[in-house]
C-alpha positions as CSV (number, residue, x, y, z in Angstrom):
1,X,10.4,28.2,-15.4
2,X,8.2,25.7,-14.0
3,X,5.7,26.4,-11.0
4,X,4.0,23.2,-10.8
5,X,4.9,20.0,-11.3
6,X,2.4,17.4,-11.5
7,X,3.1,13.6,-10.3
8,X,0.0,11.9,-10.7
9,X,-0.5,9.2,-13.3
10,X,-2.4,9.4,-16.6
11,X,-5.6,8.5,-16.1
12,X,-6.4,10.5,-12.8
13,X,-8.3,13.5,-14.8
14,X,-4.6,15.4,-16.0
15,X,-6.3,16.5,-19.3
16,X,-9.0,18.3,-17.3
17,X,-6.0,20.0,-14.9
18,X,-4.2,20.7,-17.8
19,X,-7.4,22.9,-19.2
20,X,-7.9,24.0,-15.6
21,X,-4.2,25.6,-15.1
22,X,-4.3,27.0,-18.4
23,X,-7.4,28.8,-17.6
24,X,-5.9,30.1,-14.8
25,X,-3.0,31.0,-16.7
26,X,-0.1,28.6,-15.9
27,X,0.8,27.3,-19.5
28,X,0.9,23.8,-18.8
29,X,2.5,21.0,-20.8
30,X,0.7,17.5,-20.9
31,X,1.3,14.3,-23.1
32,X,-0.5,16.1,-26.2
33,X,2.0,18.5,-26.3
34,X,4.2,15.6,-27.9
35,X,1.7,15.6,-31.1
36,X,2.2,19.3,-31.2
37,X,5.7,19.7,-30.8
38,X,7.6,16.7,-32.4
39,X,11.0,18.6,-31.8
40,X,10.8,17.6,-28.3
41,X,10.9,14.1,-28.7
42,X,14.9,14.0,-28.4
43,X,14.5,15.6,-24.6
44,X,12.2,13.1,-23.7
45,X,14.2,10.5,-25.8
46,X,17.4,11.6,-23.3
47,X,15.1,11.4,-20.0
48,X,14.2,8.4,-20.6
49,X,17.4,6.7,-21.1
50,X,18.7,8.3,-17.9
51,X,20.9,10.9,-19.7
52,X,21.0,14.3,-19.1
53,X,18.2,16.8,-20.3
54,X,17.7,20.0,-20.6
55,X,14.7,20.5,-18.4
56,X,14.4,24.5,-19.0
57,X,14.8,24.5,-22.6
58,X,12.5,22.0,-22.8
59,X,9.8,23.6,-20.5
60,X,10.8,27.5,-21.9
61,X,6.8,28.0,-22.8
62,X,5.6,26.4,-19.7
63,X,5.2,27.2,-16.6
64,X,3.6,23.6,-15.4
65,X,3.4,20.4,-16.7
66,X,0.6,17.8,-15.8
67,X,0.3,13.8,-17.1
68,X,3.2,11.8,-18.5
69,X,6.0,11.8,-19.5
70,X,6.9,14.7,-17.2
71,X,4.7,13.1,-13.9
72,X,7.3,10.0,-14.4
73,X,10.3,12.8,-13.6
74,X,8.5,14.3,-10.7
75,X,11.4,13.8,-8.3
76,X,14.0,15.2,-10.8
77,X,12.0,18.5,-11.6
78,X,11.1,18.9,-8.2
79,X,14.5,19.2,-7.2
80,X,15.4,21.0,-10.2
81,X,12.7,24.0,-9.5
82,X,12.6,23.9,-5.5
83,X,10.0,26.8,-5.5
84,X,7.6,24.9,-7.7
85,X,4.1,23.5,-6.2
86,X,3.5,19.7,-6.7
87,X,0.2,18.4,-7.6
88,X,-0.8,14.7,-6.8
89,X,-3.6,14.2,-9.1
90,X,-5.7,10.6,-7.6
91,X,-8.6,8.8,-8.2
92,X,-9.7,5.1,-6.7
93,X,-6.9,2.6,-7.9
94,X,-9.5,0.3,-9.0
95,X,-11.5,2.9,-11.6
96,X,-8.1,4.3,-12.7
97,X,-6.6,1.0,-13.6
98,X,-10.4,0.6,-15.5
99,X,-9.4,3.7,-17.2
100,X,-5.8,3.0,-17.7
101,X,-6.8,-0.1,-19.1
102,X,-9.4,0.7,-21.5
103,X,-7.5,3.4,-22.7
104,X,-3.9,4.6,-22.6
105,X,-2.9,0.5,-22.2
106,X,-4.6,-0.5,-24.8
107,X,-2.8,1.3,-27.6
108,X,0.5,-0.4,-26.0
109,X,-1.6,-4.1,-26.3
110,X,-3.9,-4.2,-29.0
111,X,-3.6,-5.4,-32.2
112,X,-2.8,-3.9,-34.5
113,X,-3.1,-0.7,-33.3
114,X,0.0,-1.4,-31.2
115,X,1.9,-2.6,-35.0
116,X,0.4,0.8,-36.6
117,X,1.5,2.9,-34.0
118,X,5.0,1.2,-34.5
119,X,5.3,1.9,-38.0
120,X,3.9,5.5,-38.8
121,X,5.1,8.4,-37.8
122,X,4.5,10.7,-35.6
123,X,3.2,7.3,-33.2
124,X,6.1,5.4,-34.6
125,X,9.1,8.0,-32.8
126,X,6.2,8.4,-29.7
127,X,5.8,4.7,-29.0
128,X,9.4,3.5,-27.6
129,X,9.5,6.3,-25.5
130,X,6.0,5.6,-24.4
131,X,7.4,2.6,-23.4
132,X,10.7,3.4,-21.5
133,X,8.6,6.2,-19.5
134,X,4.8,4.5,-19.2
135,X,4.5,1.0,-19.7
136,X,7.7,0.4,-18.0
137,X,6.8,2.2,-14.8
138,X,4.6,-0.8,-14.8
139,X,7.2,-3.7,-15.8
140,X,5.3,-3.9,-19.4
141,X,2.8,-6.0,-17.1
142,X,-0.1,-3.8,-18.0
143,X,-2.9,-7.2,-18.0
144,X,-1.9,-7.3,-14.3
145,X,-4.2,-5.2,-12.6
146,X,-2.9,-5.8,-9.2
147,X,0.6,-5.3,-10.0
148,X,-0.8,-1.8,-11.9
149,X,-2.5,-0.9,-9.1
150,X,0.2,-1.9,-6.7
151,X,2.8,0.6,-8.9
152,X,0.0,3.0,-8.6
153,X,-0.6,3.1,-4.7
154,X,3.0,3.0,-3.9
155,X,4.0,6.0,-6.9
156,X,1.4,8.1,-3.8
157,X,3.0,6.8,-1.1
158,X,6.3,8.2,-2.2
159,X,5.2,11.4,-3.5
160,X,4.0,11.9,-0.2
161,X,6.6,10.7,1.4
162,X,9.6,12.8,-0.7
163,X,7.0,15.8,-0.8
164,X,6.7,18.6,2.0
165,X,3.4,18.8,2.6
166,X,3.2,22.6,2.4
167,X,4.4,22.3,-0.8
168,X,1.8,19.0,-2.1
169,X,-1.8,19.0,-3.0
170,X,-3.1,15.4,-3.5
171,X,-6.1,16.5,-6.0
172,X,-9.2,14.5,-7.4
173,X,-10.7,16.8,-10.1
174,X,-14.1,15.9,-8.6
175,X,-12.8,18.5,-6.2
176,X,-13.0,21.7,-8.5
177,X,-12.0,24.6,-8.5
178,X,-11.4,25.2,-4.6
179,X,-8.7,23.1,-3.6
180,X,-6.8,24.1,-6.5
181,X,-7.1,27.8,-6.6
182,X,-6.3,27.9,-2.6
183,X,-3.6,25.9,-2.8
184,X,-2.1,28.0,-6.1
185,X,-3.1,31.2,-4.1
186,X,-5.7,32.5,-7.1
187,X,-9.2,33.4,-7.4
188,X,-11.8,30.9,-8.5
189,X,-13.3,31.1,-11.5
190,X,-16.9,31.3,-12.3
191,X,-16.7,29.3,-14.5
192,X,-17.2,25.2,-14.0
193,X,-14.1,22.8,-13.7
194,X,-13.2,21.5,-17.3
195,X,-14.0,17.7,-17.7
196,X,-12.3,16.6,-20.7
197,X,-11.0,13.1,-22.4
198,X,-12.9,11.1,-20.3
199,X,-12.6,7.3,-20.8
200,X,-15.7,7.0,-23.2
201,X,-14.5,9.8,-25.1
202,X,-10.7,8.3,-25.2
203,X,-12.6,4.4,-25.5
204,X,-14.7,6.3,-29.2
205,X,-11.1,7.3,-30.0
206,X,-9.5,4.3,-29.6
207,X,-12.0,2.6,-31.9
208,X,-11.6,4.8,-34.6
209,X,-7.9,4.3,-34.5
210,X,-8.7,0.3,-34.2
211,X,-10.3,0.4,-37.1
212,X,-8.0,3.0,-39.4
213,X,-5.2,0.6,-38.1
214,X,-7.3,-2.7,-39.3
215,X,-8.3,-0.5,-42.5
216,X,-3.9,0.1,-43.1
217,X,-3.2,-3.3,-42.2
218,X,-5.4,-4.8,-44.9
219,X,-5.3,-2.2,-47.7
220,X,-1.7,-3.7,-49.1
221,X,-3.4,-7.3,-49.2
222,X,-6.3,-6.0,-50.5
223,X,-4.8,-4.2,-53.5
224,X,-2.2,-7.3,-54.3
225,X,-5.1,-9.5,-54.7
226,X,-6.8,-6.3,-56.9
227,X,-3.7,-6.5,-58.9
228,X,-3.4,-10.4,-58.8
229,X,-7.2,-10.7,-60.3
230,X,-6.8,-7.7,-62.5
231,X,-3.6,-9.3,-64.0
232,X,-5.1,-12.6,-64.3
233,X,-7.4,-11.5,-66.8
């Protein structure tokens, strides 16, 4: 059963919180969990279209769930576990829509990572979803940074809104352990914060899947013109 739900987009340090609530021992589910567990694609696949899931099968190992898709159902969890603590994860619009951009965005935009990622598996059963539950939160206008950032000011707004504030924490990971631990009622660790997947680490990623995707795109050319030349002879 879940105890904490977070609702802040991808991009405000959720891989970090992840690492942080499982260290303090709240199994916590986060978009990599998708990679992981392909089998859950169908529950997401349901959410997405609006039809009914099964939020407790689905989160039977967790006991929180951080990033998208699951921060895109905050209002439906939250009312489906009452007792569970929300956590608004933030950062400046402007540097998270740098972020968003450079990163998550770009494997819905650029070519031909955005083809690849259509056409091979595990990507290619990820990707529409992606798109009903992330890009669409953004009316596919992810170029637009202040539309983005517009989506992204007003998602706040109406977390805090909905969201009694005894039961909130609006959270920068800059923050560390502190706010966190106080608000989940647990001791700090000595241990620092995590700071993980940061947008150079994501951006070194998302060349090296530029250029496998380049390297795929060309290899089926490349050996019909091997096979062209060789039969030419």
């Amino acid at each position: 059963m879940l105890k904490i739900i977070g609702a802040g987009f991808g991009r405000t340090g959720t891989l970090s919180l992840k690492t942080a609530l499982n260290q303090l021992g709240y199994p916590c589910y986060h978009m990599d969990e998708l990679f992981k567990h392909p089998e859950h694609l169908p529950y997401w696949d349901a959410a997405s279209r609006g039809q009914p899931t099964d939020w407790d099968k689905l989160f039977e190992a967790y006991t929180a769930t951080v990033d998208w898709p699951g921060a895109r159902f905050w209002r439906e969890l939250s009312e489906r576990y009452p007792d569970a603590k929300v956590v608004l994860s933030v950062r400046s619009p402007q540097s998270w829509y740098r972020s968003a951009s450079e990163t998550i965005f770009t494997v819905g935009r650029k070519f031909p990572i955005s083809l690849i990622a259509r056409l091979l598996p595990p990507m290619s059963r990820l990707m529409p979803i992606v798109h009903r539950i992330v890009y669409a939160t953004f009316d596919h206008r992810l170029d637009d940074e202040a539309h983005c950032v517009a989506v992204f000011e007003r998602h706040i707004e109406e977390v805090r809104r909905v969201i009694p504030a005894e039961r909130l924490l609006v959270f920068e990971v800059k923050q560390g352990w502190g706010p966190l631990c106080a608000f989940l009622g647990v001791p700090e660790p000595t241990t620092p914060f995590p700071n993980v997947n940061d947008t150079e680490e994501f951006k070194r990623r998302t060349l090296m899947m530029n250029a496998v995707s380049w390297a795929l795109l060309i290899m089926p050319f490349a050996l019909l013109a091997l096979l062209a030349w060789a039969l030419s002879g």
